[in-house]
C-alpha positions in Angstrom: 93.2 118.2 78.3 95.3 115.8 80.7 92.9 113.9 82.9 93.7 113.7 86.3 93.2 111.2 89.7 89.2 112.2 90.9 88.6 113.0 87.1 85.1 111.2 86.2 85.1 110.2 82.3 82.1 108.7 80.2 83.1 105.4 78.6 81.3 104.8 75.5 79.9 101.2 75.0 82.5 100.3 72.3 85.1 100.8 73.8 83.6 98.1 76.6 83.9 94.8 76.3 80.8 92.8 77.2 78.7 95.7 78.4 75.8 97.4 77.0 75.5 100.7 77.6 77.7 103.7 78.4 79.4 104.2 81.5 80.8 106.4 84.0 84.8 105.9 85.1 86.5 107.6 87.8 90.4 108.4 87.0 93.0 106.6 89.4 96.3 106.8 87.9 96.1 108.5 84.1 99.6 107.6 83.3 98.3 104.0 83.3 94.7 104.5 82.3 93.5 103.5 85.6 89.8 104.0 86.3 86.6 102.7 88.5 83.8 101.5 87.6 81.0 103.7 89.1 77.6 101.1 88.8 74.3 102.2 89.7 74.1 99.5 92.0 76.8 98.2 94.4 78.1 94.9 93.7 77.3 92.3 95.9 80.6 89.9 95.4 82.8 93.2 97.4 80.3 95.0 98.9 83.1 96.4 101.4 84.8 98.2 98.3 81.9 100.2 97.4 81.9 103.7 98.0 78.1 105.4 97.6 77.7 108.6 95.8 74.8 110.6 96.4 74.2 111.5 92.8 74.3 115.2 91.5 74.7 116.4 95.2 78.3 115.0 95.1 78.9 114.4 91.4 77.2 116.6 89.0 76.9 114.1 85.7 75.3 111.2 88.0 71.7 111.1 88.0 70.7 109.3 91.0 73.1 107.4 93.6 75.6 105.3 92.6 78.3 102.9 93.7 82.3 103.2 93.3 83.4 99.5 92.5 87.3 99.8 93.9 87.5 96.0 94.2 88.3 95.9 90.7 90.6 98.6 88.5 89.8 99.1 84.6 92.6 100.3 82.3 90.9 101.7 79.8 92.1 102.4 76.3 93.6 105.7 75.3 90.7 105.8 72.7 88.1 105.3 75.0 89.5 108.6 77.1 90.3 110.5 74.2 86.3 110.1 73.1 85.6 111.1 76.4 87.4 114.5 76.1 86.2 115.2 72.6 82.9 115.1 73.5 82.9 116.9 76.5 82.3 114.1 78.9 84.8 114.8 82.0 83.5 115.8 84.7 85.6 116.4 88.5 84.6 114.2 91.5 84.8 116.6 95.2 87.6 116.4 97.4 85.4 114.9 99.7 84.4 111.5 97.6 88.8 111.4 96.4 88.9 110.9 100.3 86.3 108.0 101.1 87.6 106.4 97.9 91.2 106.6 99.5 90.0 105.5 103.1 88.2 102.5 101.3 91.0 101.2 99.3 93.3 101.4 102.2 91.1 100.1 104.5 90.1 97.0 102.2 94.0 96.4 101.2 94.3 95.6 105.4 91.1 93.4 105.2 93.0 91.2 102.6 
């Protein structure tokens, strides 16, 4: 199964480095392995690059609201995505949350 951009994996903690616990990535380029970060809470160092999800009313495998961190993209290791798809753990974001990632990024690149 390819993934595509707007495509939310599960990265399992060993395949990430100096973090604790699974977590949730949101596909931005798969031919790279480009993803987000999606934190439960937004980061206070680019709090302008955050885009807030409402939990399972947007995205169905987040529990309570979260935070998009596109200040910062992960490429993730082909392992770490294959995992994901094995074990059932891809989930789509709505066309809606693709866009107000989009309008963030773009309007963040100006900012800089």
């Amino acid at each position: 199964m390819p993934l595509n951009p707007g495509d939310i994996i599960l990265v399992f903690k060993k395949y990430l480095n100096g973090i604790d616990h699974d977590k949730f990535a949101i596909c931005v380029a798969p031919e790279y392995f480009f993803f987000f970060y999606i934190n439960s809470k937004p980061w206070n160092k680019a709090p302008d690059a955050q885009v807030q999800v409402m939990g399972k009313l947007e995205i169905s495998c987040l529990p309570h609201t979260s935070y998009i961190d596109t200040s910062s993209i992960q490429q993730l290791p082909k392992q770490a995505i294959d995992a994901a798809i094995q074990a059932g753990k891809v989930w789509s974001a709505s066309p809606n949350v693709c866009q107000r990632i989009k309008e963030v990024v773009k309007e963040n690149k100006r900012s800089s």
